[in-house]
N, C-alpha and C positions, 0 to 999 in steps of 0.2 A: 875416315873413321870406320872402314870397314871392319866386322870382327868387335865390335866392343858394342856389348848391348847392356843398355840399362838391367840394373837387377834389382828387384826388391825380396830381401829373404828377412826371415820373422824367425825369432826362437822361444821358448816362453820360459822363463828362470823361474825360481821359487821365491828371490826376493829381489828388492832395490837394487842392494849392493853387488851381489852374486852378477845381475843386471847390468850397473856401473862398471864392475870389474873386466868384465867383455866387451864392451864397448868400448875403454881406452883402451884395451892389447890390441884391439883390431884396430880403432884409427891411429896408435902408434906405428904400428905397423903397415900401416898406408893398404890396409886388407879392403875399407870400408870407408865412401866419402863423407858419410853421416851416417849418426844411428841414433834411435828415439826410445824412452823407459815410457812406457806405459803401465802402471802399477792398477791394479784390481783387475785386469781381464777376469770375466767368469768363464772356464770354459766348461763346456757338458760333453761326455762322453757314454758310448754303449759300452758296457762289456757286460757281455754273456747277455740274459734278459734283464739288466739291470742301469738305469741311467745312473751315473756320478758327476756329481758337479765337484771343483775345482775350483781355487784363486790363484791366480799367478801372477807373475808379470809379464807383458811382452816386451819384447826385445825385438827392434825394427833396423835393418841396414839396408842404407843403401849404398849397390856396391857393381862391377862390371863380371863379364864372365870371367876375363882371365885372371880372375882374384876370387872366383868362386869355392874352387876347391881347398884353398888356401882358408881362406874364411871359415868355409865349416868346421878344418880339419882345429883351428884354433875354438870354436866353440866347443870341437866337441872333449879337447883337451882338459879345458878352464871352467866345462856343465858341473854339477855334480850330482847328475844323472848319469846312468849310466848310458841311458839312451835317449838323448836328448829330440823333442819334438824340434825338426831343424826342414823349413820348408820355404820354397822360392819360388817366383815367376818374375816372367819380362814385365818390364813397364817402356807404357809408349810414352813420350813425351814430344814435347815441340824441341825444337831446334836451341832453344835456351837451355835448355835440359841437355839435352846432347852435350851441346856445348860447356856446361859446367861440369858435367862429367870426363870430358876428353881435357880441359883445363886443369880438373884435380887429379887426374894420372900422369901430366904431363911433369906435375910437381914434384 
């Protein structure tokens, strides 16, 4: 299983649906082995000297490298931002992990 590293990437939509809607194009597309709606995130941001709070939704994949670029390039087709918050990192897991993963690419 060299070369295939778990990924976990996050994108924050504006709503459910918007949410919903990315989530089937990408495990149709066999982009993403699962992906989670999370509805109310608060998020707080700086700009300028000024905090702004936010509601959104998160939007959770999990997904391998070689399906990474592919995945954003569909988020960032189906956002309707134009610049969509779209952010990833590895995840360790055990050997079951791995292994669910290397099983649902195999699919």
């Amino acid at each position: 299983m060299t070369g295939l590293m778990m990924l976990h990437l996050t994108a924050t939509c504006p709503d459910v649906q918007t949410a919903r809607d990315i989530a089937q194009a990408a495990l149709q597309a066999g982009l993403a082995q699962s992906a989670s709606i999370q509805p109310g995130q608060v998020g707080l941001s700086l700009q300028g000297d000024q905090i702004r709070e936010s509601v959104g939704v998160a939007l959770g994949f999990v997904t391998n490298t070689p399906q990474l670029s592919f995945l954003v390039a569909l988020i960032q087709a189906r956002h309707p931002d134009d610049h969509p918050a779209i952010r990833w990192h590895d995840i360790q897991t055990a050997d079951q992990g791995r292994n669910w993963l290397a099983d649902a690419r195999a699919r």
